[in-house]
NURO-441679 format. One record per residue (C-alpha): residue in three letters; x negated, y negated, z. Coordinates in nm, 4 decimals. Example, Ala and Ser with C-alpha at 12.3 -4.5 7.8 and 13.67 -1.06 7.14 Angstrom:
<recs>
> paza | X | Y | Z
> ALA | -1.2300 | 0.4500 | 0.7800 .
> SER | -1.3670 | 0.1060 | 0.7140 .
</recs>
This chain:
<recs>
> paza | X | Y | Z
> UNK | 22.5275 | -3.9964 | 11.2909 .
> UNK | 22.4703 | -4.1604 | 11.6146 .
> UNK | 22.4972 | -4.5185 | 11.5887 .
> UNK | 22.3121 | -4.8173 | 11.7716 .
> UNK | 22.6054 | -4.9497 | 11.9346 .
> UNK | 22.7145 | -4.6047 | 12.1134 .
> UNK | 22.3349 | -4.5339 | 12.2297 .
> UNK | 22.2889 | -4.8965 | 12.3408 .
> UNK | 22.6191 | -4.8372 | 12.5671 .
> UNK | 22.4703 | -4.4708 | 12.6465 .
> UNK | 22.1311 | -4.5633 | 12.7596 .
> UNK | 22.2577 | -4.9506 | 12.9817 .
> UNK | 22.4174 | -4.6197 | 13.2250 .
> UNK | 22.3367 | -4.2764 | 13.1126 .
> UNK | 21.9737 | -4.0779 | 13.0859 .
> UNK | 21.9588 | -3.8250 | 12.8611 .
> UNK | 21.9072 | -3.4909 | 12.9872 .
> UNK | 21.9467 | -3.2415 | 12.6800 .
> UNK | 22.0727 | -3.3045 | 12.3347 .
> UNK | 22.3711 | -3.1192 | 12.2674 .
> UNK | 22.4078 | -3.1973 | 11.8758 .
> UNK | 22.6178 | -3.3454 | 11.5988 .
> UNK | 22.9909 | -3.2699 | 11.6144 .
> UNK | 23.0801 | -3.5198 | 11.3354 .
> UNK | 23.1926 | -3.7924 | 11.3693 .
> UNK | 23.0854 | -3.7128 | 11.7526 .
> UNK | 22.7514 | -3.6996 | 11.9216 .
> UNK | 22.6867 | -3.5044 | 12.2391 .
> UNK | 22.4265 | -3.4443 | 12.5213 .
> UNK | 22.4481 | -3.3910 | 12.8692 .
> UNK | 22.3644 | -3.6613 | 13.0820 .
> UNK | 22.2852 | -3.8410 | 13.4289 .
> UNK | 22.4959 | -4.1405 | 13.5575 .
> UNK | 22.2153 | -4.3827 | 13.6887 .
> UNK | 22.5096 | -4.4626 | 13.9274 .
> UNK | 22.6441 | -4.1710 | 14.0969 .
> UNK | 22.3580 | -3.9685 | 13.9860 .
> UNK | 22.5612 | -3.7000 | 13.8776 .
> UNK | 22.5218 | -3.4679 | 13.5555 .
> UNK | 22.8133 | -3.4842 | 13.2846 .
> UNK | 22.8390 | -3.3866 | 12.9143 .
> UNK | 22.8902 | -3.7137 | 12.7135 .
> UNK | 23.0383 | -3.7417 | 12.3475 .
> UNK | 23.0454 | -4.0657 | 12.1930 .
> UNK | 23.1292 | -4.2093 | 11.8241 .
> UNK | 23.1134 | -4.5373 | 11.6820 .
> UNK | 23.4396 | -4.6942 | 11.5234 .
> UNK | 23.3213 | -4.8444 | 11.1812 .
> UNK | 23.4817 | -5.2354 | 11.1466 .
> UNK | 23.8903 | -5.2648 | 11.0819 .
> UNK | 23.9184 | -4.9067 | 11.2731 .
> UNK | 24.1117 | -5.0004 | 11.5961 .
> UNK | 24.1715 | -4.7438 | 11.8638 .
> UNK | 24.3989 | -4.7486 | 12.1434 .
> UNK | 24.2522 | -4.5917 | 12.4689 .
> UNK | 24.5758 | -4.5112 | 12.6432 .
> UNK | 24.6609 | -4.3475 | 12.2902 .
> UNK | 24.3601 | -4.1194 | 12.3202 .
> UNK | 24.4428 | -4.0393 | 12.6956 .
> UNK | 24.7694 | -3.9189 | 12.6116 .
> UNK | 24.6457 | -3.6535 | 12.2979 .
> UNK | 24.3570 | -3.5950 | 12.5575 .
> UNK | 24.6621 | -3.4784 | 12.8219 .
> UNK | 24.8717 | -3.3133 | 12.5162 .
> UNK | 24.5967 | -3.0854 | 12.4300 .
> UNK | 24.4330 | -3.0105 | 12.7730 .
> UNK | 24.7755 | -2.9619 | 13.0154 .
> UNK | 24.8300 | -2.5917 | 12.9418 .
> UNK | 24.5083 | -2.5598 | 13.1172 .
> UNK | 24.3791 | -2.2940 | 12.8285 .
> UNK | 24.0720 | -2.3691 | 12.6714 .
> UNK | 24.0538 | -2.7649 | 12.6678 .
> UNK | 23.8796 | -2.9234 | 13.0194 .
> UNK | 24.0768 | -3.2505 | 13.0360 .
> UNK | 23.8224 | -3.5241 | 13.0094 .
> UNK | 23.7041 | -3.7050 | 13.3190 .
> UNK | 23.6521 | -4.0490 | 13.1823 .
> UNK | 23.7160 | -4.2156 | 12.8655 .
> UNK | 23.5970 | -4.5456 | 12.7930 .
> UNK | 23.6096 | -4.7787 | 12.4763 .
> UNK | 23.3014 | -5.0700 | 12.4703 .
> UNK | 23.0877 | -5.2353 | 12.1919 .
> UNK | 23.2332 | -5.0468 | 11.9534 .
> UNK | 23.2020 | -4.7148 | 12.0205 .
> UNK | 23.4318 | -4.4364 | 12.2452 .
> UNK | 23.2671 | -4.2387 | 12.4925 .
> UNK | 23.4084 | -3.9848 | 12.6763 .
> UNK | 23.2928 | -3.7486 | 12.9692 .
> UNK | 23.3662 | -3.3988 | 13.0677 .
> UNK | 23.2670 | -3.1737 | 13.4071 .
> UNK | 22.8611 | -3.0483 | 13.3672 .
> UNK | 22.8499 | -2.7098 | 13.2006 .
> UNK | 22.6250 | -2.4645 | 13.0285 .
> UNK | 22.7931 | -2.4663 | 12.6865 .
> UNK | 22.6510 | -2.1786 | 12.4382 .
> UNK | 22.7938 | -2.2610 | 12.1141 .
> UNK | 23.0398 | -1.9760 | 11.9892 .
> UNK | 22.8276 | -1.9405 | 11.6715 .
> UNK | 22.5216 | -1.8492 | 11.8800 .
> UNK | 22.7538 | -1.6500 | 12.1274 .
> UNK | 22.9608 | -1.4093 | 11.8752 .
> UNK | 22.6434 | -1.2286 | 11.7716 .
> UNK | 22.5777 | -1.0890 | 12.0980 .
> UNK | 22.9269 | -0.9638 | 12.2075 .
> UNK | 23.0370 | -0.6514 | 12.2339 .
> UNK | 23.3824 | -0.5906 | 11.9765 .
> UNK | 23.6750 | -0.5861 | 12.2838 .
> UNK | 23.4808 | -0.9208 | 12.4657 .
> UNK | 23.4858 | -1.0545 | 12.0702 .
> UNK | 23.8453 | -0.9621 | 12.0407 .
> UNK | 23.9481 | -1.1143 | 12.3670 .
> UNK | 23.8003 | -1.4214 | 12.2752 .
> UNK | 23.9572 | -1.4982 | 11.9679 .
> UNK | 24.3002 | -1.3860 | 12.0835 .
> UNK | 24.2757 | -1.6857 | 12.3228 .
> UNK | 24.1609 | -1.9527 | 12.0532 .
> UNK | 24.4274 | -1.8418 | 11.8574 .
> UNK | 24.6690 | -1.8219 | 12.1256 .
> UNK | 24.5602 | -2.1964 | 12.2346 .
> UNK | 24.5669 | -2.3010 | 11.8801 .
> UNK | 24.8992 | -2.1588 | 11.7540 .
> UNK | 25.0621 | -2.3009 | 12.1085 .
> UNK | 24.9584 | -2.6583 | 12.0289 .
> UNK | 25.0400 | -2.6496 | 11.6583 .
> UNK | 25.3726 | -2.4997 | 11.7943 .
> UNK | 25.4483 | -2.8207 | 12.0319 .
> UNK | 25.4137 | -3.0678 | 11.6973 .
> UNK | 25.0362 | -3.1488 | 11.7923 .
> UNK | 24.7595 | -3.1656 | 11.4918 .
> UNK | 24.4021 | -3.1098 | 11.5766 .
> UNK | 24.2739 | -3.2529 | 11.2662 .
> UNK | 23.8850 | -3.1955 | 11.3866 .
> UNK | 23.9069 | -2.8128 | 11.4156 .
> UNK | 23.5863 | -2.6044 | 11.3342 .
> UNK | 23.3375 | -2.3982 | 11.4700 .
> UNK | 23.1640 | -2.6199 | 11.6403 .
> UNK | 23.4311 | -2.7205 | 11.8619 .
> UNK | 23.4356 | -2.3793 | 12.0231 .
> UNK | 23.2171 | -2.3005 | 12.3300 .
> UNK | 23.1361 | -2.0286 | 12.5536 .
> UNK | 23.0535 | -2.0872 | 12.9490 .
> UNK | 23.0165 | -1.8136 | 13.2474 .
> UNK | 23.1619 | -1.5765 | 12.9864 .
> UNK | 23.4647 | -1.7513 | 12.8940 .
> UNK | 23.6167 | -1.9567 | 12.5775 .
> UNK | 23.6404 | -2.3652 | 12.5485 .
> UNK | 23.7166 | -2.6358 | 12.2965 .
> UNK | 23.5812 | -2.9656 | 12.2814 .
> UNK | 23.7944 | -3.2567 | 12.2505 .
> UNK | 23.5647 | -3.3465 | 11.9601 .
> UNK | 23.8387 | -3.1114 | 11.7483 .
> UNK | 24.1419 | -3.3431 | 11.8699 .
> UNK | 24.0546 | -3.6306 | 12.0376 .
> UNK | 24.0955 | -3.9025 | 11.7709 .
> UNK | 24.4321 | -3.9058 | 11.5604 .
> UNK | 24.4573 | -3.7623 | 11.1865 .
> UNK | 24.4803 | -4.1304 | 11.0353 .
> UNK | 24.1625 | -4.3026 | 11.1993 .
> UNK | 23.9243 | -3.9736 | 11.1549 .
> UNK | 24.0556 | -3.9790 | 10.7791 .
> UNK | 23.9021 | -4.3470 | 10.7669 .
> UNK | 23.5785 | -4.2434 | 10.9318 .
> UNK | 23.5012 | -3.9206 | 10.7232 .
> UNK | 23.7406 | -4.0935 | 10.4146 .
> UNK | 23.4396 | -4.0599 | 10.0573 .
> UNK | 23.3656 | -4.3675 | 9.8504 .
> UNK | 23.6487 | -4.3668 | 9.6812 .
> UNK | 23.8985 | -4.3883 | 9.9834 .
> UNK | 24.0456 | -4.0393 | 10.0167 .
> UNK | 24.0781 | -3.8950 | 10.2982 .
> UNK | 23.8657 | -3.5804 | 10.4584 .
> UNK | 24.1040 | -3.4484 | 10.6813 .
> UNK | 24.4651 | -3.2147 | 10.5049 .
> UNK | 24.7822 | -3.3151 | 10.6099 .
> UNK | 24.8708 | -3.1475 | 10.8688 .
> UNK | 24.9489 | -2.8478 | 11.0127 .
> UNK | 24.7668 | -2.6744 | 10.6736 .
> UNK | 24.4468 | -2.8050 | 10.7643 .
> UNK | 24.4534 | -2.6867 | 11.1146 .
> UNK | 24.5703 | -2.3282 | 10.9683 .
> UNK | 24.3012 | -2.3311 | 10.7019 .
> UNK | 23.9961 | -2.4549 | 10.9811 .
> UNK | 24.1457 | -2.1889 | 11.1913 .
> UNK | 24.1304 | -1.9129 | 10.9646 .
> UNK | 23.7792 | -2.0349 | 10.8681 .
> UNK | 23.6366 | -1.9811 | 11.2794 .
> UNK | 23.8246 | -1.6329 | 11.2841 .
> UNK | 23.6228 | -1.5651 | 10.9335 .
> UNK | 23.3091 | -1.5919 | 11.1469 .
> UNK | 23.4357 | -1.3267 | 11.4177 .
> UNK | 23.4461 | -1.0106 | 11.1437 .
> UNK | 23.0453 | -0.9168 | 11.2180 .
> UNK | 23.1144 | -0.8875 | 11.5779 .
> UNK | 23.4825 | -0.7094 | 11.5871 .
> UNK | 23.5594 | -0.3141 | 11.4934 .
> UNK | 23.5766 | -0.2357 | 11.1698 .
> UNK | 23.9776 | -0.2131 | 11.1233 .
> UNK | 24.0191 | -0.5553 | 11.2658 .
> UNK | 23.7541 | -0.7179 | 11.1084 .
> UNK | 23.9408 | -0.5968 | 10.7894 .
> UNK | 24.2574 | -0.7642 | 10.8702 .
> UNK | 24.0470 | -1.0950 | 10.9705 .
> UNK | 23.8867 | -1.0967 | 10.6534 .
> UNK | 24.2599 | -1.0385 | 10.4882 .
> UNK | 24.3596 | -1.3171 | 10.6076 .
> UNK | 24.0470 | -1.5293 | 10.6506 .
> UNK | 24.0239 | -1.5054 | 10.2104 .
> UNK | 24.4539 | -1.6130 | 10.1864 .
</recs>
C-alpha cells in the first residue's frame, strides 16, 4: 500500500494528476512537478525499517535493464528521501496490457508478445533477474509494448524482505525459475486474443 512517508515526499513537490494503481510493492500516478511544471509518471515505495537501499545500486539495474532500448524507458530521475524511493519516467498514455489484449487483432497480439519475450529471454540471457515480473508490469502506448521498472527495479533480496509472510520466507523464487514461471504466467493471458494453433502451444507451455 502507499505509505505516509512516500505521499508526504509526493505531495511537498508533486500534484496528482491521475492515479495509475498498485504495482506492489509500488504505487503509481502521473503527476505535475510544482517546479518545472511538467507532467511525469511517478512510482514510489516505502522501505520498511532495517531495509537499506543503495541508489547508485538501483541506477545501475535501472541502466542493465533499459540499455537495449526494447521495452524498458530508462528512468529520468530516481531519488531516495524519508524513507521511501521514488522514481520518474517520460509522460505517457499507458493502457495496461490486460485491458489492451482484449481488443487486438491475433498478428498485433502475436507481435506483441514476441517482443516481451524477446526482451525478457535477452535479459535473463545477460545474468539479470527481474524478480517483480507480472502482468501488471506490461504496458501498451501509441500501439506499442513497455515494461515498468516496477518488475526490476529493486534487487531479489530486499523485495523478498518487503513481500517476505510472517514467518520470514521469502515471496520472490530464486532466480531465473521465477522469472520463467511469471513469464509463462503473462503469455497464459495472451491465448484469448491469438489464433487458435498458437494459442494451443501457449497454453502447452503456459500449464508446464
Amino acid at each position: 500500500m502507499h505509505g505516509d512517508k512516500a505521499k508526504d515526499a509526493l505531495d511537498a513537490r508533486y500534484s496528482v494528476r491521475k492515479t495509475l494503481g498498485e504495482y506492489p510493492p509500488w504505487h503509481g500516478c502521473r503527476v505535475a512537478d510544482s517546479l518545472s511544471e511538467r507532467e511525469y509518471l511517478l512510482f514510489s515505495v516505502d522501505t520498511p525499517p532495517g531495509i537499506t537501499l543503495s541508489i547508485e545500486d538501483l541506477r545501475m539495474r535501472d541502466y542493465l535493464f533499459s540499455r537495449s532500448g526494447m521495452l524498458a524507458p530508462a528512468v529520468i530521475s530516481l531519488q531516495q528521501a524519508n524513507g521511501s524511493i521514488m522514481f520518474l519516467l517520460p509522460p505517457a498514455d499507458i493502457v495496461p496490457l490486460a485491458t489492451a489484449l482484449p481488443r487486438m487483432k491475433p498478428d498485433a497480439a502475436a507481435d506483441v508478445m514476441r517482443a516481451i519475450i524477446s526482451y525478457v529471454l535477452a535479459r535473463i540471457g545477460e545474468g539479470l533477474c527481474f524478480c517483480n515480473l507480472n502482468l501488471e508490469s506490461f504496458y501498451m502506448a501509441h500501439d506499442k509494448p513497455g515494461i515498468l521498472p516496477v518488475a526490476y527495479l529493486l534487487p531479489g533480496d530486499c523485495l523478498s524482505r518487503m513481500t517476505g509472510d510472517a514467518s520470514g520466507l521469502p515471496g520472490v523464487p530464486e532466480a531465473p525459475f521465477g522469472d520463467l514461471r511469471a513469464l509463462a504466467d503473462v503469455l497464459s493471458n495472451f491465448a484469448p486474443s491469438l489464433d487458435h494453433e498458437t494459442a494451443g502451444r501457449i497454453e502447452s507451455i503456459a500449464v508446464r
